[in-house]
RODO-2510 file (C-alpha; in nm, 4 decimals, decimal comma):
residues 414
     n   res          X          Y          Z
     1     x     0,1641     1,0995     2,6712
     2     x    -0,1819     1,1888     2,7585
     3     x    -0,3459     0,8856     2,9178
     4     x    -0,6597     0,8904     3,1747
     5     x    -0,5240     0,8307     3,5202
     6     x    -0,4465     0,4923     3,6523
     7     x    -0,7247     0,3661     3,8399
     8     x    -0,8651     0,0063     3,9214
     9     x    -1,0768     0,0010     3,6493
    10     x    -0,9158     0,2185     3,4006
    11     x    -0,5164     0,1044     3,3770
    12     x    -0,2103     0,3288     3,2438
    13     x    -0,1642     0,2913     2,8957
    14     x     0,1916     0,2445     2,7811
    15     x     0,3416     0,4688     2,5545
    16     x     0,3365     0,3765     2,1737
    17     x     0,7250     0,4555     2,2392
    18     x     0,7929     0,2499     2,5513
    19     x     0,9214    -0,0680     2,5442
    20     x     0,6233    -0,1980     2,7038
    21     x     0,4688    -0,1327     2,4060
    22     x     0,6891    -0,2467     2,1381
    23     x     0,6516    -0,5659     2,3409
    24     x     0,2756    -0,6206     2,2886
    25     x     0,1343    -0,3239     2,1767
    26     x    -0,2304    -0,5461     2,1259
    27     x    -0,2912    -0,4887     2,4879
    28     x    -0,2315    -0,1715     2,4679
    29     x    -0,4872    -0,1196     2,1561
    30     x    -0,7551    -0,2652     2,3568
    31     x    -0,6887     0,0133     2,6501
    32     x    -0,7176     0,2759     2,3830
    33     x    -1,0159     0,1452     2,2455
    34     x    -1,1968     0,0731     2,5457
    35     x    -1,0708     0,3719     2,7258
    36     x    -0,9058     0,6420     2,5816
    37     x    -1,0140     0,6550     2,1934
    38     x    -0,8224     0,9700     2,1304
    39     x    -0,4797     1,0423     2,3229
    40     x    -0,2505     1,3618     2,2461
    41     x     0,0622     1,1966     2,2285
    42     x     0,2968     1,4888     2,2944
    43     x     0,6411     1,3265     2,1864
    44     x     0,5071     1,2426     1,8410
    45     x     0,3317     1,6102     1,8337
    46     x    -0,0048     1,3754     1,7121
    47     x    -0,3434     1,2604     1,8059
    48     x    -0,4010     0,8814     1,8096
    49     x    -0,7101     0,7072     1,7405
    50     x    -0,7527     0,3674     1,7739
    51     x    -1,1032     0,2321     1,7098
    52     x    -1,2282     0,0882     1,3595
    53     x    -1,5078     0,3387     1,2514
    54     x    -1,2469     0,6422     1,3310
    55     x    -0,9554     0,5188     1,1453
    56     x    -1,1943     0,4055     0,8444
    57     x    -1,3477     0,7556     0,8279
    58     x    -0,9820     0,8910     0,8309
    59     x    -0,9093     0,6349     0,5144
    60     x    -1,2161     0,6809     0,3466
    61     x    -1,2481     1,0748     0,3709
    62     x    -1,2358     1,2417     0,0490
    63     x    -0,9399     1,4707     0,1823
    64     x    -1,1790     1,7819     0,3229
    65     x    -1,1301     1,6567     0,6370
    66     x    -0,8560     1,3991     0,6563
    67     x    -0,5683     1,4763     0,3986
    68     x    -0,2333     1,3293     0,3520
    69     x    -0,0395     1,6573     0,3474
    70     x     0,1265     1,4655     0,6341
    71     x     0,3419     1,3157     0,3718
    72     x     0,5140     1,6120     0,3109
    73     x     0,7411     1,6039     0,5868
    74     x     0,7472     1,1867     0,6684
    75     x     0,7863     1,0730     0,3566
    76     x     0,8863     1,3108     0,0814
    77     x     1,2700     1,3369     0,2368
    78     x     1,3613     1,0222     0,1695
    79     x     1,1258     0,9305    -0,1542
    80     x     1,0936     1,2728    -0,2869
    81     x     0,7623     1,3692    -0,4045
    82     x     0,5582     1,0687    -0,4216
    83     x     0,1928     1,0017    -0,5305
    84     x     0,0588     0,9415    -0,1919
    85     x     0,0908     1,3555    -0,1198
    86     x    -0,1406     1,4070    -0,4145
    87     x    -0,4957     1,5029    -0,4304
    88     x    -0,7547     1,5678    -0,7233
    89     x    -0,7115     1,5515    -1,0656
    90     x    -0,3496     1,5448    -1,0239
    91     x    -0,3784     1,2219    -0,7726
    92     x    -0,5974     1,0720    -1,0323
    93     x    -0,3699     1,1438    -1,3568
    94     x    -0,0883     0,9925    -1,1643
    95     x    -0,2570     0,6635    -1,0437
    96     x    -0,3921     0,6176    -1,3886
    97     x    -0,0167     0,6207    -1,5035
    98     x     0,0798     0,3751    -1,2500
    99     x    -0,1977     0,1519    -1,1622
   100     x    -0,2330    -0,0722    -1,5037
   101     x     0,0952    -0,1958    -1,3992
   102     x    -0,0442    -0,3603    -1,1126
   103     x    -0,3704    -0,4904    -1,2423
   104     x    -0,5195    -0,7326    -1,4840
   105     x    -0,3264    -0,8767    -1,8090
   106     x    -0,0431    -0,6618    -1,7273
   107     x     0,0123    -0,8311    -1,4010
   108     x    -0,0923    -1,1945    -1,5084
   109     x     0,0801    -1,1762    -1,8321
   110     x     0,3668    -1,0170    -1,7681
   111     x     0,4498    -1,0216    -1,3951
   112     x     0,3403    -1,3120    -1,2767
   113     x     0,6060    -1,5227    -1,4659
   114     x     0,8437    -1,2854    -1,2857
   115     x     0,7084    -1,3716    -0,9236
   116     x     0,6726    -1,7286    -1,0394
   117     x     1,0395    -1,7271    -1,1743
   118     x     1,2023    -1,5401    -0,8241
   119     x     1,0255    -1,7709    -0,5795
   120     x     1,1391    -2,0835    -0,7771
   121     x     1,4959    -1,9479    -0,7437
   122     x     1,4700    -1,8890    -0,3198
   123     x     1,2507    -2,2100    -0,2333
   124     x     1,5312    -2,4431    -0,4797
   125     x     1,8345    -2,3369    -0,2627
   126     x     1,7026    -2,4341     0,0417
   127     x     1,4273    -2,7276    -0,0715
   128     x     1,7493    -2,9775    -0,0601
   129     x     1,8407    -2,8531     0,3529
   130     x     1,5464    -2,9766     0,5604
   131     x     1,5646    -2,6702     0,7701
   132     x     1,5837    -2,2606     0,6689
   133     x     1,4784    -1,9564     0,8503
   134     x     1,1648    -1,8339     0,6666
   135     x     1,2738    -1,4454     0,7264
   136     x     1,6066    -1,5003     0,6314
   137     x     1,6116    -1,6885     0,3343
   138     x     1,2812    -1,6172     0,1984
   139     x     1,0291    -1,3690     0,2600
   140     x     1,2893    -1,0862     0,3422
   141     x     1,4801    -1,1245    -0,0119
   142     x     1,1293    -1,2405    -0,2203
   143     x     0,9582    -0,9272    -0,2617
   144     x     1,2545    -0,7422    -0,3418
   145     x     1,3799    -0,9581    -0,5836
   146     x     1,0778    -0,9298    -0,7481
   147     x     1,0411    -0,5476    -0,8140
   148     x     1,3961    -0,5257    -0,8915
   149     x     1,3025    -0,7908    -1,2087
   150     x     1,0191    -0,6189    -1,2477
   151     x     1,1892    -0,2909    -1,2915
   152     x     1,4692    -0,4616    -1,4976
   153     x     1,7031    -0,3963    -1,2452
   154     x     2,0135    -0,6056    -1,1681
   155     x     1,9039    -0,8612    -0,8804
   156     x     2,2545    -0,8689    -0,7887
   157     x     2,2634    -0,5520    -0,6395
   158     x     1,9786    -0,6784    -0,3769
   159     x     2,1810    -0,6049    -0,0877
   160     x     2,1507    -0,2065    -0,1958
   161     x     1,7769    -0,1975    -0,2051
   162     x     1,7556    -0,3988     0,0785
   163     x     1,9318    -0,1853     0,2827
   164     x     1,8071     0,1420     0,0948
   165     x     1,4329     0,0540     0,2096
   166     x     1,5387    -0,0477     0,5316
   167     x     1,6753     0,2887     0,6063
   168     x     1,3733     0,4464     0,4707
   169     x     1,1348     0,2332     0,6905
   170     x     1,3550     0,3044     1,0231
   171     x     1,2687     0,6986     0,9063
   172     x     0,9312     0,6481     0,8415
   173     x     0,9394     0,4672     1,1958
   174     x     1,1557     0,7081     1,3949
   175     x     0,8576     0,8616     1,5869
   176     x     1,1717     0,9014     1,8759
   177     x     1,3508     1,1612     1,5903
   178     x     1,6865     0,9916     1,6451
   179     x     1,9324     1,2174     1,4346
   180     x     2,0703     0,9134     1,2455
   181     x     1,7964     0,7233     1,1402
   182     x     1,6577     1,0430     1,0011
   183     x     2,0349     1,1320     0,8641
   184     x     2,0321     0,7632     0,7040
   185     x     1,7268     0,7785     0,5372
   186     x     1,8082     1,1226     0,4204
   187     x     2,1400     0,9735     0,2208
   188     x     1,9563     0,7145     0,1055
   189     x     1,7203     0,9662    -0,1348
   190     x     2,0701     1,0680    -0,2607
   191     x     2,1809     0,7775    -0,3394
   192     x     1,8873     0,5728    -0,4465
   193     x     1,8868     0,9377    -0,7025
   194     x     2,2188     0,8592    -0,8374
   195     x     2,1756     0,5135    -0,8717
   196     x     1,8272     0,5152    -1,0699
   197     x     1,8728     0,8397    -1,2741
   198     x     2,0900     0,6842    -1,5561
   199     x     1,8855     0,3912    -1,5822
   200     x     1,6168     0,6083    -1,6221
   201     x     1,7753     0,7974    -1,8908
   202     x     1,8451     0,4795    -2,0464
   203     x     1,4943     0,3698    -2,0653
   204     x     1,3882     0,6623    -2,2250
   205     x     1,6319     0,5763    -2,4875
   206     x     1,5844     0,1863    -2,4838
   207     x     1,2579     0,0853    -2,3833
   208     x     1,2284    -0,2703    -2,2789
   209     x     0,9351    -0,4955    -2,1676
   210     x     1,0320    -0,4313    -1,8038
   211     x     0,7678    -0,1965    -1,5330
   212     x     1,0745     0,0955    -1,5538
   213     x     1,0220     0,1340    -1,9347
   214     x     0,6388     0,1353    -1,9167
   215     x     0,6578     0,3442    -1,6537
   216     x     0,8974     0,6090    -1,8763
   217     x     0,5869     0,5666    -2,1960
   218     x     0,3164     0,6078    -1,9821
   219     x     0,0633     0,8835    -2,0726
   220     x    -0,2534     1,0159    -1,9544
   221     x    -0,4125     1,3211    -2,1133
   222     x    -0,1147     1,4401    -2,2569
   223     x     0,0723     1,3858    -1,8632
   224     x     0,3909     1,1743    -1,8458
   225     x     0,5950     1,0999    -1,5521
   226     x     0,9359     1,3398    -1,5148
   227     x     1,2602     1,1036    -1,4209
   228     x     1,1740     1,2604    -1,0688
   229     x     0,8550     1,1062    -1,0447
   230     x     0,9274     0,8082    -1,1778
   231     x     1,2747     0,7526    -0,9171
   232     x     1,0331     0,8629    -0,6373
   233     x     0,7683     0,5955    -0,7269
   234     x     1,0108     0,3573    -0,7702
   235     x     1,1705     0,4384    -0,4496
   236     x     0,8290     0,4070    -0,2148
   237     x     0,7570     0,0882    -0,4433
   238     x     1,0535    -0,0992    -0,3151
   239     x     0,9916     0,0262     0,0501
   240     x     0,6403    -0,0274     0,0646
   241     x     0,6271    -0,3574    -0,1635
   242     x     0,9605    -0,4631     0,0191
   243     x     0,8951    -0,4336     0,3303
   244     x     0,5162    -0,4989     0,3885
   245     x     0,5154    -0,7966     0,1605
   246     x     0,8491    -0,9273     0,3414
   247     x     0,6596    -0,8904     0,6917
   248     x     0,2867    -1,0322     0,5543
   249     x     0,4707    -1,3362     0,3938
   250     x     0,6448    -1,4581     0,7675
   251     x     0,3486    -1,3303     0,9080
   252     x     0,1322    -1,5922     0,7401
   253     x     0,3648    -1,8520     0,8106
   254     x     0,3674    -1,8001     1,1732
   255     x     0,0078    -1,7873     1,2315
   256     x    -0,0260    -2,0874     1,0257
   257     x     0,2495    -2,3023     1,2276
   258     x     0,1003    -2,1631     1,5356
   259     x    -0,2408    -2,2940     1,4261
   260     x    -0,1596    -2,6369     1,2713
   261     x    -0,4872    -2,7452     1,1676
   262     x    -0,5926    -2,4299     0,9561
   263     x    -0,2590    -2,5189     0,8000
   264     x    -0,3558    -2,8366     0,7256
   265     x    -0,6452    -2,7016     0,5691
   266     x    -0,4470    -2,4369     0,3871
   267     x    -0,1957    -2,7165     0,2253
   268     x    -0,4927    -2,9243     0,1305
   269     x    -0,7156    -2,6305    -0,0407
   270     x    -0,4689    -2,3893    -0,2009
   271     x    -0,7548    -2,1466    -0,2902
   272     x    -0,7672    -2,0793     0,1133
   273     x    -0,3932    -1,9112     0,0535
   274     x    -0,5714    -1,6231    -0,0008
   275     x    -0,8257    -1,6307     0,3286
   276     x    -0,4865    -1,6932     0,4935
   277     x    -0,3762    -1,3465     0,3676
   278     x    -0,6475    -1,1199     0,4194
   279     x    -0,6707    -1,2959     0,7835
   280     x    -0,3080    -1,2134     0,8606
   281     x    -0,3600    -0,8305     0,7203
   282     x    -0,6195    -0,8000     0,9343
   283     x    -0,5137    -0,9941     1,2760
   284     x    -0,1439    -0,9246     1,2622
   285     x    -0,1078    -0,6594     1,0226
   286     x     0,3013    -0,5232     0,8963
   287     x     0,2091    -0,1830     0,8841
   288     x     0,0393    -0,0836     1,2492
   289     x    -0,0185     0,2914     1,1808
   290     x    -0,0125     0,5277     0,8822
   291     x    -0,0913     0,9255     0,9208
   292     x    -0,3405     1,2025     0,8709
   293     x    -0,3565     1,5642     0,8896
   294     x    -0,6823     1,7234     0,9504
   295     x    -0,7623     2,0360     0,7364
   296     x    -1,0467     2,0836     0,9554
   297     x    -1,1541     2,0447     1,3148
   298     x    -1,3061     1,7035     1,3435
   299     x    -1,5065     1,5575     1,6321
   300     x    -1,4155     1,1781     1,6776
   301     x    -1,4497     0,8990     1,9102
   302     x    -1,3671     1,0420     2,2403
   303     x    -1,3009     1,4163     2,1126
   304     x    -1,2295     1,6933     1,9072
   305     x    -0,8835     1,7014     1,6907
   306     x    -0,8196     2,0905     1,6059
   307     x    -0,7458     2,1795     1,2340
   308     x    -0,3980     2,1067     1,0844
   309     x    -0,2991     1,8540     1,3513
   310     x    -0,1097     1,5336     1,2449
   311     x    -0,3363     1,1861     1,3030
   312     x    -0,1726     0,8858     1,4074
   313     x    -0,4323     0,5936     1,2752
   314     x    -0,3636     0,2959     1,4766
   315     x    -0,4419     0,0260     1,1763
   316     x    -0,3129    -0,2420     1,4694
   317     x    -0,5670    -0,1575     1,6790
   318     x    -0,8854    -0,0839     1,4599
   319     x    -0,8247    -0,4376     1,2867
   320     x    -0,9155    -0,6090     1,6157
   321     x    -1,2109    -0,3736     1,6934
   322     x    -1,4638    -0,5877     1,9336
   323     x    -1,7368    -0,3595     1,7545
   324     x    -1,6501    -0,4819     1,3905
   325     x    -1,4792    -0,8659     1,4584
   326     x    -1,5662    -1,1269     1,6563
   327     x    -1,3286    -1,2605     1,9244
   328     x    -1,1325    -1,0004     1,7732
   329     x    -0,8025    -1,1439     1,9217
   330     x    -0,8576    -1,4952     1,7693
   331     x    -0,6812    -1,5863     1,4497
   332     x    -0,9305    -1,7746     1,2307
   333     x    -0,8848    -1,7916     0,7924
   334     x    -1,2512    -1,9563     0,8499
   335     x    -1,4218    -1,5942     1,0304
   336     x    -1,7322    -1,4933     0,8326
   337     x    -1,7064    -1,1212     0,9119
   338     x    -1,4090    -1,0442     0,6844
   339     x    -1,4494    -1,0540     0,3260
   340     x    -1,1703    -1,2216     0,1309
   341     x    -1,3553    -1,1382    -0,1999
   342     x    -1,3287    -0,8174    -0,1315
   343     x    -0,9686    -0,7967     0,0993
   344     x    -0,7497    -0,6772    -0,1700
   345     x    -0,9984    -0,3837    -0,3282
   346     x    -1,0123    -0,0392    -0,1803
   347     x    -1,3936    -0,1847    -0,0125
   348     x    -1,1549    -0,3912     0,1866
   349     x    -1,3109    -0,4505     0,5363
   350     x    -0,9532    -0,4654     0,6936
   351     x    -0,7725    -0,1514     0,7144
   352     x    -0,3898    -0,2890     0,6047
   353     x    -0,3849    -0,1549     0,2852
   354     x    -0,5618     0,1546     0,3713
   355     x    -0,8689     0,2746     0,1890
   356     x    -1,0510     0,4842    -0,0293
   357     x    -0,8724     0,6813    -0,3183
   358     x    -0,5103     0,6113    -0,1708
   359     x    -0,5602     0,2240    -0,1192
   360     x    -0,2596     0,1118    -0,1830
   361     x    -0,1752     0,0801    -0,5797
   362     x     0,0004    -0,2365    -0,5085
   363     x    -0,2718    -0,4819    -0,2947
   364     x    -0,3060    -0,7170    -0,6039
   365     x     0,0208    -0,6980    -0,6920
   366     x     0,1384    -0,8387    -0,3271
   367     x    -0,1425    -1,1107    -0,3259
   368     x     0,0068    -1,2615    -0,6308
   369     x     0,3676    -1,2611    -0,4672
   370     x     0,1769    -1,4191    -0,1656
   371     x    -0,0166    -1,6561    -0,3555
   372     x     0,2966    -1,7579    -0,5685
   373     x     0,5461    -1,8074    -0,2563
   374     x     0,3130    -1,9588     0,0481
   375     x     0,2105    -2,2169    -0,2363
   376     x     0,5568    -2,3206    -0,3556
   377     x     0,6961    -2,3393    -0,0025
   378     x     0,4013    -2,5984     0,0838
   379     x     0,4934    -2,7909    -0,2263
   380     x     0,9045    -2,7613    -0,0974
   381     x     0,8162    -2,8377     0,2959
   382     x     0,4788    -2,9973     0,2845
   383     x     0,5500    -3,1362     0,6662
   384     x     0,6977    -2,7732     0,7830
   385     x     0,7162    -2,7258     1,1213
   386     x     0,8731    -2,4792     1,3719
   387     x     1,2063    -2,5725     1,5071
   388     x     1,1501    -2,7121     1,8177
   389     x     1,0951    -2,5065     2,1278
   390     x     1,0887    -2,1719     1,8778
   391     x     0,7904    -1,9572     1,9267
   392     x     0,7064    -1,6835     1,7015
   393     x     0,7342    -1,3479     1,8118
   394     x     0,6943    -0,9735     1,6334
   395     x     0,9010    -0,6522     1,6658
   396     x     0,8471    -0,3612     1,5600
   397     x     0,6268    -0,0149     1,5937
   398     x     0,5550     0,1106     1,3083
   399     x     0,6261    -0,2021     1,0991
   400     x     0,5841    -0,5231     1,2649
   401     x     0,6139    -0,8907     1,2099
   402     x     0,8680    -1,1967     1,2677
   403     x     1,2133    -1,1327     1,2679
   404     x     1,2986    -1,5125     1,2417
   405     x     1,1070    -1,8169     1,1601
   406     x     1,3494    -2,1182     1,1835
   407     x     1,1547    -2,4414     1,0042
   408     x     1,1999    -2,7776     0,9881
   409     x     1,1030    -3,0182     0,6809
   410     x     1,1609    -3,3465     0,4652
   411     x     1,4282    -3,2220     0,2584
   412     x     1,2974    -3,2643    -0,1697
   413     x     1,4845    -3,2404    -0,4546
   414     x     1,5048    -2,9558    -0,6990
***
């Protein structure tokens, strides 16, 4: 990795594949972005930038500079051809298709009894216990649950798309290469293929009131989805919705418990469940970078990236930018310099969902889940509390957030 040289006042900065870094990969954003904006990182074949105003403009671009042909090789192996590799009219055909899905009466009317229904299920088998793990029995199995129902999918077979977006995560993340992550998340297009192409056809025939059989009627100047599109879609909404949703939902919680009197505050005055959120995206974020590739040479903080390089956009590091947050590194639902009316909108002033025209389709969609679960969990375990001695910690790289979260609580009755 290309690093400036160790001196007194200019320390080594790990490498984003070191265990150093995996450890607390914060410090290490705050060496990039006070010393070495733009690296060459040489085992990843990419150039990383780290500060707020460089990984915005890489968001924001309207793809003459900053494109997300990228995708091609990271993501279409193991979701096919998805609608984040799009651009133009044919990006904008395609989002119209999805996005009413995720938006407005469609969500409140029909989905939100379905997020209401799932997190009643998971917070009622362990509300009776007086002690669960968070991860484990919650957030991990919530958001999945919830876009199987959506899709009309059998819930029982949870432990398949669990593991199915798990395997495509550990590909996304495999900056290393290992063979058999990428091997692993190459089956799992297979069989996540054979698995949803039937059901497809059936929907086709059948329509129901479930997303799958909108999805299959949906048409936009005379465009409709193939069965291809529609199984890719479906594939990078259960690894995207599954997994970020999973991490933002412990994330939340441990923040919270580890600042007890802004949850106080958050169990008092439900409507801050939301300030909670767009705090959590921003401080401790689940997806820490997403990439570019340049179609052009671009001149950034600290240098020049030639054309047709790949961009790693350190979302980590740019969300606790000095020059855009105060006391950057503090973990406040109160801060004044981050919107919440705005945190779940593509003029987001956190960079967790991304921005500009590939903000991700799914933002409101994941702040009703959150709403729904952090406020029926207070209502279960309104005196939650870590177990004792337990501090929170993140893993991760390219994902990030609690693996556990053992809590302690009054036990209530269903």
């Amino acid at each position: 990795m290309a690093t400036a040289q160790q001196t007194p006042d200019h320390p080594a900065i790990p490498d984003i594949l070191s265990p150093e870094f995996a450890a607390d990969p914060y410090a290490a954003y705050r060496l990039m972005r006070e010393h070495a904006p733009l690296i060459h990182h040489e085992p990843t074949a990419s150039w990383i930038i780290s500060r707020y105003e460089d990984v915005e403009r890489a968001f924001k671009d309207k793809e003459s500079v900053f494109t997300t042909e990228n995708y091609d090789w990271q993501i279409e192996p193991v979701h096919g051809r998805t609608i984040l590799q799009l651009s133009g009219r044919e990006h904008a055909v395609r989002r119209a298709l999805v996005a009413p899905a995720f938006r407005g009466t469609e969500l409140r009317d029909t989905f939100l009894p379905v997020i209401r229904r799932n997190a009643r299920e998971l917070v009622d088998a362990v509300r009776h216990k007086g002690e669960a793990d968070l991860v484990d029995a919650f957030a991990t199995r919530f958001p999945v649950n919830v876009i199987a129902d959506m899709l009309g999918l059998d819930k029982a077979d949870h432990a398949r798309f669990h593991g199915w977006y798990t395997s495509v995560i550990a590909f996304l993340g495999n900056l290393a290469g290992d063979p058999e992550i990428a091997a692993a998340g190459e089956r799992t297009r297979t069989e996540f293929a054979a698995y949803m192409f039937p059901i497809i056809r059936s929907r086709r025939e059948n329509p129901g009131r479930d997303l799958l059989s909108v999805l299959c009627a949906a048409e936009v100047d005379g465009v409709r989805m193939s069965d291809e599109d529609i199984k890719a879609f479906c594939s990078l909404l259960l690894a995207a919705g599954g997994e970020t949703t999973d991490k933002a939902i412990a994330g939340i919680f441990a923040n919270l418990l580890t600042h007890p009197e802004q949850l106080a505050a958050v169990r008092e005055d439900r409507s801050l469940i939301d300030r909670a959120f767009a705090e959590t995206l921003r401080y401790s974020p689940p997806v820490h970078m997403i990439m570019r590739q340049t179609a052009t040479e671009v001149t950034v903080s600290g240098g020049t990236i030639p054309a047709g390089a790949t961009v790693t956009c350190l979302i980590g590091a740019a969300n606790r930018d000095g020059t855009r947050y105060r006391d950057p590194d503090r973990f406040d639902i109160f801060r004044d310099d981050l919107s919440t009316a705005n945190a779940f909108s593509a003029a987001a002033d956190h960079l967790a969902f991304a921005l500009g025209r590939h903000f991700c389709v799914g933002a409101l969609l994941a702040r009703a889940e959150v709403r729904e679960g952090v406020d029926q969990l207070l209502d279960a375990m309104p005196d939650m509390r870590l177990a004792d001695g337990f501090e929170p910690t993140e893993e991760g790289v390219f994902t990030r957030g609690p693996k556990t979260l053992p809590v302690r609580f009054t036990p209530v009755a269903a």
